[in-house]
Biopython code that builds the backbone (N, CA, C, O; Angstrom):
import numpy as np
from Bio.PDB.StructureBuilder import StructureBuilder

atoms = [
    (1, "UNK", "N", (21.948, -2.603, -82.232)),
    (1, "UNK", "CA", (21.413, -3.944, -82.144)),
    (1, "UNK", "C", (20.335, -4.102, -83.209)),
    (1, "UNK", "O", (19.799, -3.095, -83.672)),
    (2, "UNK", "N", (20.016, -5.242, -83.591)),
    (2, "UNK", "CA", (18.924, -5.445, -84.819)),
    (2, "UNK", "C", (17.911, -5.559, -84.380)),
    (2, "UNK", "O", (17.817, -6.257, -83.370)),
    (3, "UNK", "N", (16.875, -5.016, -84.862)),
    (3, "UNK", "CA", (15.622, -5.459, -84.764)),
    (3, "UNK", "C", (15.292, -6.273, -83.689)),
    (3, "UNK", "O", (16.135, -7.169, -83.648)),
    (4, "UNK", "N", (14.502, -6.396, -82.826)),
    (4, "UNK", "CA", (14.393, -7.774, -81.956)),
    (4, "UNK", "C", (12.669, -7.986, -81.951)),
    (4, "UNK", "O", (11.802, -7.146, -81.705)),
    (5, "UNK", "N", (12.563, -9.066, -82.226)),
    (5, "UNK", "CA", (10.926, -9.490, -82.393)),
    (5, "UNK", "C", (10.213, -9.262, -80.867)),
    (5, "UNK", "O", (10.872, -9.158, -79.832)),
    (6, "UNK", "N", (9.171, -9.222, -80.918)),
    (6, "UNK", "CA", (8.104, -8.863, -79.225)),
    (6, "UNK", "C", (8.666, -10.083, -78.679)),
    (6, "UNK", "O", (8.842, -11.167, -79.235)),
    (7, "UNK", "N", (8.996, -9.597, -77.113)),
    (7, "UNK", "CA", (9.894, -10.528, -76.072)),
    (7, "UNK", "C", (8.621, -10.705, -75.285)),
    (7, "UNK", "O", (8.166, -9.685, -74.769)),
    (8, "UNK", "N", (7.938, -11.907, -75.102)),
    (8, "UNK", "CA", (6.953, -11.716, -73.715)),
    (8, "UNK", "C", (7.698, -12.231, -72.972)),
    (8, "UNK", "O", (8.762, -12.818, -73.174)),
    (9, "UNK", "N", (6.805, -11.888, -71.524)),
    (9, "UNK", "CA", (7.181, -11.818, -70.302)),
    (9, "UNK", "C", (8.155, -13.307, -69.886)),
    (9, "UNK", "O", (8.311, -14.378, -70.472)),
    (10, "UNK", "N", (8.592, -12.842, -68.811)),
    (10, "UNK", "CA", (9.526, -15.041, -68.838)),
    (10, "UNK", "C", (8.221, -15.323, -67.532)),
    (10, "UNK", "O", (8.441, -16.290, -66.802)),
    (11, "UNK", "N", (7.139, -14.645, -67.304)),
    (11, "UNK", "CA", (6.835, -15.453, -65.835)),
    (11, "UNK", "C", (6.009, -16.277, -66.508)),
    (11, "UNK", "O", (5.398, -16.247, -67.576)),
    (12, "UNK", "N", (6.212, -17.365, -65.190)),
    (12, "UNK", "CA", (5.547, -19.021, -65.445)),
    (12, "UNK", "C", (4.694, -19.023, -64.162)),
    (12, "UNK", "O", (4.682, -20.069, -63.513)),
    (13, "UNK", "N", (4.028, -18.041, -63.753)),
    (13, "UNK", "CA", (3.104, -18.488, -63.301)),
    (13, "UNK", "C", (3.030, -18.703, -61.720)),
    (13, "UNK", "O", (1.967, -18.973, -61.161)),
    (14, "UNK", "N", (4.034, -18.586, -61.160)),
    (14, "UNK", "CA", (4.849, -18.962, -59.903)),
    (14, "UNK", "C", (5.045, -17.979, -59.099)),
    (14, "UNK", "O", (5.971, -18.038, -58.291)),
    (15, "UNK", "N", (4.060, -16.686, -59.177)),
    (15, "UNK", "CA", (4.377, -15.337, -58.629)),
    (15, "UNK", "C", (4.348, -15.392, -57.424)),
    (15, "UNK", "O", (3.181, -15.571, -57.076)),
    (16, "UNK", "N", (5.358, -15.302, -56.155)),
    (16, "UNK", "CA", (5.847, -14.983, -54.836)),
    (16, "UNK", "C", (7.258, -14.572, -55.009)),
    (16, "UNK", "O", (8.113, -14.939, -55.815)),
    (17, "UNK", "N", (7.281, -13.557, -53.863)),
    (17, "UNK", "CA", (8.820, -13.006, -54.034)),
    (17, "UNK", "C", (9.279, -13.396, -52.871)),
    (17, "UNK", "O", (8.594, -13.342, -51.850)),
    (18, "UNK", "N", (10.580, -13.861, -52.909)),
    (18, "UNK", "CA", (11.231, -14.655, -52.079)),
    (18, "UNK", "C", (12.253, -13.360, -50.667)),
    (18, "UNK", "O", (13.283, -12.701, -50.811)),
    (19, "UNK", "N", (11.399, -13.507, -49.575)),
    (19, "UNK", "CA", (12.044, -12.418, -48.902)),
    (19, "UNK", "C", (13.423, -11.992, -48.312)),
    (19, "UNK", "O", (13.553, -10.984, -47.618)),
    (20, "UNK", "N", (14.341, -12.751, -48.607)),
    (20, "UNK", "CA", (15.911, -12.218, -48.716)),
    (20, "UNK", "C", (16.340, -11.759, -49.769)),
    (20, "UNK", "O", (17.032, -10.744, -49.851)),
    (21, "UNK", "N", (15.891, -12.622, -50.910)),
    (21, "UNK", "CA", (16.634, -11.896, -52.363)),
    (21, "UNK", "C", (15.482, -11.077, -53.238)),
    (21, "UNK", "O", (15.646, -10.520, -54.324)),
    (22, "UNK", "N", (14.703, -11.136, -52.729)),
    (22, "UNK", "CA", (13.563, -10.236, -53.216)),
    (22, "UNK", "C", (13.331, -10.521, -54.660)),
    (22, "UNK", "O", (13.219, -9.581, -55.447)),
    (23, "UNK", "N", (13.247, -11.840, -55.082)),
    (23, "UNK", "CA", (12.869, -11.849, -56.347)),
    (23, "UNK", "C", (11.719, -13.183, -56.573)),
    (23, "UNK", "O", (11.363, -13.869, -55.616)),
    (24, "UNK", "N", (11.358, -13.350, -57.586)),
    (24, "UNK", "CA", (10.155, -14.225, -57.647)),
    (24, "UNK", "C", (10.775, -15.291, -57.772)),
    (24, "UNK", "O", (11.887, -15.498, -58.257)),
    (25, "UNK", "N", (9.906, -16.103, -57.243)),
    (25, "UNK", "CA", (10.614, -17.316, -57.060)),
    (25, "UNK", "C", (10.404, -18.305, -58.079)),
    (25, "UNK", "O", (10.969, -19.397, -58.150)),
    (26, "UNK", "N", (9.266, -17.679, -59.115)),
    (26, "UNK", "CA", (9.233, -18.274, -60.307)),
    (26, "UNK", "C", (9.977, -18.105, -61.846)),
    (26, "UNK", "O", (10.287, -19.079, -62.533)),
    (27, "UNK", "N", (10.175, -16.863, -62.201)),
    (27, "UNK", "CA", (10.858, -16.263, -63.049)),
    (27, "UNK", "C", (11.762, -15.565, -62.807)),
    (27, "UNK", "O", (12.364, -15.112, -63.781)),
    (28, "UNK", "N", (12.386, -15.064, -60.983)),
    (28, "UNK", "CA", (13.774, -14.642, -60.868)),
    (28, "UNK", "C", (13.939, -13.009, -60.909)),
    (28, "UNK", "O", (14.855, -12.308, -60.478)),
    (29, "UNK", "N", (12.808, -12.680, -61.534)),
    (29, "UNK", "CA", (12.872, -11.471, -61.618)),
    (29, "UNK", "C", (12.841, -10.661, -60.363)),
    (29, "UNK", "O", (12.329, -11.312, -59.453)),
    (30, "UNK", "N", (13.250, -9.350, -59.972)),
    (30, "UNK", "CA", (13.098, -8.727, -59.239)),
    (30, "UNK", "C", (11.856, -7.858, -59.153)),
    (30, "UNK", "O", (11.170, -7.527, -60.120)),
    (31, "UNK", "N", (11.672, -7.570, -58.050)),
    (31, "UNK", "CA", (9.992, -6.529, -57.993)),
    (31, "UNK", "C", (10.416, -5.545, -59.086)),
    (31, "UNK", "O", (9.559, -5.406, -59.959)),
    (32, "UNK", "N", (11.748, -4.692, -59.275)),
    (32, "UNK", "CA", (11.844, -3.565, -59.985)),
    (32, "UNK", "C", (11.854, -4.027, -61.293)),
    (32, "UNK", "O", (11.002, -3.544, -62.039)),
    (33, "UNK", "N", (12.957, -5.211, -61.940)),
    (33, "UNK", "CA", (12.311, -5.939, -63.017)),
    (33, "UNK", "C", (10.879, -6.087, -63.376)),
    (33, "UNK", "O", (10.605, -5.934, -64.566)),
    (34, "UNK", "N", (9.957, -6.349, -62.580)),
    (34, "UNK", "CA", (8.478, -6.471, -62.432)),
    (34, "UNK", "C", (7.724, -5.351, -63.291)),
    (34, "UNK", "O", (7.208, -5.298, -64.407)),
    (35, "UNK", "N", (7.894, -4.597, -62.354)),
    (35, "UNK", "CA", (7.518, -3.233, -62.479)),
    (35, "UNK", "C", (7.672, -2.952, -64.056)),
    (35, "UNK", "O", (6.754, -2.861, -64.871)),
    (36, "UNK", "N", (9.400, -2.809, -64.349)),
    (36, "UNK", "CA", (10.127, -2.372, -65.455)),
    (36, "UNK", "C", (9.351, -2.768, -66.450)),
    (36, "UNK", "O", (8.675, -1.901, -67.003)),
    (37, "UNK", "N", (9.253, -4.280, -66.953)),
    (37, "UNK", "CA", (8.721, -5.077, -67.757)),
    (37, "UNK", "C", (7.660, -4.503, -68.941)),
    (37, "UNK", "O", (7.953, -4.626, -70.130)),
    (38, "UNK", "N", (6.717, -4.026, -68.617)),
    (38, "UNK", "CA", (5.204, -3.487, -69.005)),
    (38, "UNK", "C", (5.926, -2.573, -70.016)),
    (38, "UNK", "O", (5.669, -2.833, -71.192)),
    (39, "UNK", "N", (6.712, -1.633, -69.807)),
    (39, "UNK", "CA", (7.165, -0.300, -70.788)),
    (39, "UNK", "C", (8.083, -0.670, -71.092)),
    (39, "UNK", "O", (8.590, 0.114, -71.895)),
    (40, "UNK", "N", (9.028, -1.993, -70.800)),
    (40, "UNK", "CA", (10.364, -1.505, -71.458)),
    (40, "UNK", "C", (10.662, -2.239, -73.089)),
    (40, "UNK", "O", (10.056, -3.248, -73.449)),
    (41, "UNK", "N", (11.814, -1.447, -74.059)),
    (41, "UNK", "CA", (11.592, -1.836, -74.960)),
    (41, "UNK", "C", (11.767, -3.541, -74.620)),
    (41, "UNK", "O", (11.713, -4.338, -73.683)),
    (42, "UNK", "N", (12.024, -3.466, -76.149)),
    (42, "UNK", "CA", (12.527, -4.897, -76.452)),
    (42, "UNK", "C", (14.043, -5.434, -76.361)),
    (42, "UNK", "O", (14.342, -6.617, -76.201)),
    (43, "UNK", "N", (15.063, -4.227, -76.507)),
    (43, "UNK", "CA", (16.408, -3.850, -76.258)),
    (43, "UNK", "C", (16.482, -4.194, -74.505)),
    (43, "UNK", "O", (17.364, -4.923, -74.051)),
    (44, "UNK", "N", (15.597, -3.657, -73.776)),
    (44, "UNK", "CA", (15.260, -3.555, -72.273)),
    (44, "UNK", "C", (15.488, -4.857, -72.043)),
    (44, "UNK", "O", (16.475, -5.457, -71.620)),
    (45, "UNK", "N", (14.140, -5.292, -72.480)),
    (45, "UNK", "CA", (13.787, -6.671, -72.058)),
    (45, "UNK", "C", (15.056, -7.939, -71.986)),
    (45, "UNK", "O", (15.481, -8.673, -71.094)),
    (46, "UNK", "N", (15.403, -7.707, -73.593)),
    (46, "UNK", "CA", (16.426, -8.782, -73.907)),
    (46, "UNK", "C", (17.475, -8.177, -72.790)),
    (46, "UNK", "O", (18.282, -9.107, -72.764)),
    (47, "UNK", "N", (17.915, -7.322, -71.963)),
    (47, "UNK", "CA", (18.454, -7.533, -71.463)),
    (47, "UNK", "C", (18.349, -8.107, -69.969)),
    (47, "UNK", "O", (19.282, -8.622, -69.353)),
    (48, "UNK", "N", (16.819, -7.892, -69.421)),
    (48, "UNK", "CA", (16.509, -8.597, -68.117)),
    (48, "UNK", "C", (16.821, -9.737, -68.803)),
    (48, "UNK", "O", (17.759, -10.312, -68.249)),
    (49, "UNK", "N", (16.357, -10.401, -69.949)),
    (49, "UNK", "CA", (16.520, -11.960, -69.566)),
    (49, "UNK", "C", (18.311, -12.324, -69.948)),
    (49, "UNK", "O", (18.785, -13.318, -69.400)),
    (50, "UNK", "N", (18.931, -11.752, -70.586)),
    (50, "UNK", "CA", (20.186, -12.163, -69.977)),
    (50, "UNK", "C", (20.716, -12.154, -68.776)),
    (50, "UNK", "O", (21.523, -13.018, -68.434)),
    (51, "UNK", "N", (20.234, -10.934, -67.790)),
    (51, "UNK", "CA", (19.948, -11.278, -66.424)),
    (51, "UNK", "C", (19.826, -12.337, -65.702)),
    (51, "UNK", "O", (20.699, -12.819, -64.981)),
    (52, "UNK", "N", (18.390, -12.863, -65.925)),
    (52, "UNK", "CA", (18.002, -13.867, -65.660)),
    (52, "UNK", "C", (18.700, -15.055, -66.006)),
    (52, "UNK", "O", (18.879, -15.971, -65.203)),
    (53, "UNK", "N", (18.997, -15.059, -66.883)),
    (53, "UNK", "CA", (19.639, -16.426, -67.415)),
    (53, "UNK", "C", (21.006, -16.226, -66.150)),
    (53, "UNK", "O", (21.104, -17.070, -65.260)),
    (54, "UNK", "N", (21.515, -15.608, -66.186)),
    (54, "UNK", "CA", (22.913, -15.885, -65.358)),
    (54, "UNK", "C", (22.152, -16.224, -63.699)),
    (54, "UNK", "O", (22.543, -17.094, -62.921)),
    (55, "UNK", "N", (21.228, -15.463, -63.520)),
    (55, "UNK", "CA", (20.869, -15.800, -62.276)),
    (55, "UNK", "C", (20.144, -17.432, -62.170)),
    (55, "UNK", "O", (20.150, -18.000, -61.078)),
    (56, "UNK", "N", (19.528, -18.115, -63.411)),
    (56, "UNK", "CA", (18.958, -19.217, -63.319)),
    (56, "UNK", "C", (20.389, -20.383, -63.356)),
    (56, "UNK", "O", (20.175, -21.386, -62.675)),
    (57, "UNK", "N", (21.496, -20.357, -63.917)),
    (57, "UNK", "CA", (22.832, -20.477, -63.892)),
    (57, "UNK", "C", (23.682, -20.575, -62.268)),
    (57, "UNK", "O", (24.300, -21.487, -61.719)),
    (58, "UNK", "N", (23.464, -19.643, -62.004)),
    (58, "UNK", "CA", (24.161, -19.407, -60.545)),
    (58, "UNK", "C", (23.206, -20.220, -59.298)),
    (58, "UNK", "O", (23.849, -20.726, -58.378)),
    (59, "UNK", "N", (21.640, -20.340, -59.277)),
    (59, "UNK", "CA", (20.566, -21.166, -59.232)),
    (59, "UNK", "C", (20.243, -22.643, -58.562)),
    (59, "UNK", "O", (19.612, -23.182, -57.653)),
    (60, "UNK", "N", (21.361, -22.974, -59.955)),
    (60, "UNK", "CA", (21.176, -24.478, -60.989)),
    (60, "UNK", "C", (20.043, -24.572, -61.339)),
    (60, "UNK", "O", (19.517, -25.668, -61.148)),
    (61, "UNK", "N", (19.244, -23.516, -61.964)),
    (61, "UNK", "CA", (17.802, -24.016, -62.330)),
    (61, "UNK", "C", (18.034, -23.537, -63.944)),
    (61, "UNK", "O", (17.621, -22.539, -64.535)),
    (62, "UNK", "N", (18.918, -24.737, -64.429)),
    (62, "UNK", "CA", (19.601, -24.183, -65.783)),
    (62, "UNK", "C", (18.212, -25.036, -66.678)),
    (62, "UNK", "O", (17.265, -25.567, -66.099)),
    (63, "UNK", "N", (18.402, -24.987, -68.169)),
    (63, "UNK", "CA", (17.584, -25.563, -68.846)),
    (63, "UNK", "C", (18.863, -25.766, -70.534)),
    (63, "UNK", "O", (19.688, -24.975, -70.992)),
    (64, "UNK", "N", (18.515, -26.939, -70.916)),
    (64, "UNK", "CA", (19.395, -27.196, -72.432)),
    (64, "UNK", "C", (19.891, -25.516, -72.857)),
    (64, "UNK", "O", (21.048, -25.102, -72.941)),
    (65, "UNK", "N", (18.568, -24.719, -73.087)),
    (65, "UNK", "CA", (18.991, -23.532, -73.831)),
    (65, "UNK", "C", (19.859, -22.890, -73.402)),
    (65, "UNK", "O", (20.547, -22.238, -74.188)),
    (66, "UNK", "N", (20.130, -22.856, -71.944)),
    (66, "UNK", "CA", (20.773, -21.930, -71.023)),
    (66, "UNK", "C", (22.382, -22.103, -71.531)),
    (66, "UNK", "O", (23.273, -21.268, -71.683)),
    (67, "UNK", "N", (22.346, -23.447, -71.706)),
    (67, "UNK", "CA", (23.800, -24.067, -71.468)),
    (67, "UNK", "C", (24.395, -24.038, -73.061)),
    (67, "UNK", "O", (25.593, -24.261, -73.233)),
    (68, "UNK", "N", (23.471, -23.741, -74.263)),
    (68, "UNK", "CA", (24.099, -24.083, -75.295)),
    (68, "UNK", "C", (24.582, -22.478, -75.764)),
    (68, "UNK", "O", (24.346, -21.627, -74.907)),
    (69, "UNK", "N", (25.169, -22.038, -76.917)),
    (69, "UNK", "CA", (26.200, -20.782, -76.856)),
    (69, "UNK", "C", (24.764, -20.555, -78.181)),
    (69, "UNK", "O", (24.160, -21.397, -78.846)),
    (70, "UNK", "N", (24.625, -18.777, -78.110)),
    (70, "UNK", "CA", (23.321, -18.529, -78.716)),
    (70, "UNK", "C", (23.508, -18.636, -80.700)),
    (70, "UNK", "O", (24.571, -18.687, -81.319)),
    (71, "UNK", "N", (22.601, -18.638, -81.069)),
    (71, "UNK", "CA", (23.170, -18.882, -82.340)),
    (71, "UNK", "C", (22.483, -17.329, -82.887)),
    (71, "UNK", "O", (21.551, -16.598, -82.550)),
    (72, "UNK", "N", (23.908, -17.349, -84.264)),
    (72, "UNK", "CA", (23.583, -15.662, -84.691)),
    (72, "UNK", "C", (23.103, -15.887, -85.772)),
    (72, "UNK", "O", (23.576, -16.793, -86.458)),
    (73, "UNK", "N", (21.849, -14.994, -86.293)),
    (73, "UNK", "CA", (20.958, -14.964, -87.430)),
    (73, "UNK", "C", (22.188, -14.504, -88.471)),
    (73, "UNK", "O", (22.867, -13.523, -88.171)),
    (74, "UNK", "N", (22.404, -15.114, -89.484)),
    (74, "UNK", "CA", (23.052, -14.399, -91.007)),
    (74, "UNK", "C", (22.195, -14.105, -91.514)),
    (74, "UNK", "O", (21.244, -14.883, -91.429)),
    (75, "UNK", "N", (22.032, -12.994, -92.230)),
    (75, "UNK", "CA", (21.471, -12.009, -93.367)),
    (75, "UNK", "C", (22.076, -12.647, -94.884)),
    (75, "UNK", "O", (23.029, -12.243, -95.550)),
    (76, "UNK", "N", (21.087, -13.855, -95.157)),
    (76, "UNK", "CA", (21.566, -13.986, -96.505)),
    (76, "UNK", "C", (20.712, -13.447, -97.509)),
    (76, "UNK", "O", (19.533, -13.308, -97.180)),
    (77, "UNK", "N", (21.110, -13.052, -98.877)),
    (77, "UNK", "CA", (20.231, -12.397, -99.913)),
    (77, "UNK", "C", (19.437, -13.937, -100.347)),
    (77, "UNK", "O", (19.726, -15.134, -100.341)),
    (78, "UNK", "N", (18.442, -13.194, -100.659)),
    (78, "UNK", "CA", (17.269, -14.041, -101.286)),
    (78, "UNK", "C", (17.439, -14.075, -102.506)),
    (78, "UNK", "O", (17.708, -13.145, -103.265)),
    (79, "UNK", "N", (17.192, -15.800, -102.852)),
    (79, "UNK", "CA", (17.549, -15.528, -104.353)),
    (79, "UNK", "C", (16.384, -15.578, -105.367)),
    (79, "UNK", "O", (15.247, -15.863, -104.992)),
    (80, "UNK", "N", (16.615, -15.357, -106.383)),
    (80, "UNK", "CA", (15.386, -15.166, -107.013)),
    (80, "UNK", "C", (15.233, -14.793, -108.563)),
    (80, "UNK", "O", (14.115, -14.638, -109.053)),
]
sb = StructureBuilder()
sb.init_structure("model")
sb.init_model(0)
sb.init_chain("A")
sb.init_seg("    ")
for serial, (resi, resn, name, xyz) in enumerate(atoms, 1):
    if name == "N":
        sb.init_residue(resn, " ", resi, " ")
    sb.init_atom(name, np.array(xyz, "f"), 0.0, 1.0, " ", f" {name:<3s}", serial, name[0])
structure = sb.get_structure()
């Protein structure tokens, strides 16, 4: 995978964990996600929030970004 720039955290602020599905009821994450977060890379990370995204999806607590298909960086040479 390429490079991935510093991922901060997705919480908004909304910290309670919801006691059947055990996840926050603000950012979705799970307590062990929680936990995880602090040390994991950036490889890590990007993958809780694809996580998340399917769980904000399944939800309906979708947002424009969720729904549009991701766009891929090209490596063009610089000209000069």
């Amino acid at each position: 995978m390429a490079q991935l720039p510093n991922i901060p955290s997705p919480c908004v602020g909304i910290c309670r964990l919801d006691g059947p599905s055990n996840e926050c009821t603000g950012c979705l994450r799970t307590i062990a996600e929680i936990r995880e977060w602090g040390g994991a890379t950036n490889e890590r990370r990007f993958e809780i929030l694809q996580v998340l995204k399917q769980r904000r999806i399944a939800a309906g607590r979708v947002s424009d970004s969720d729904l549009r298909p991701r766009r891929r960086r090209q490596n063009r040479p610089v000209s000069g």
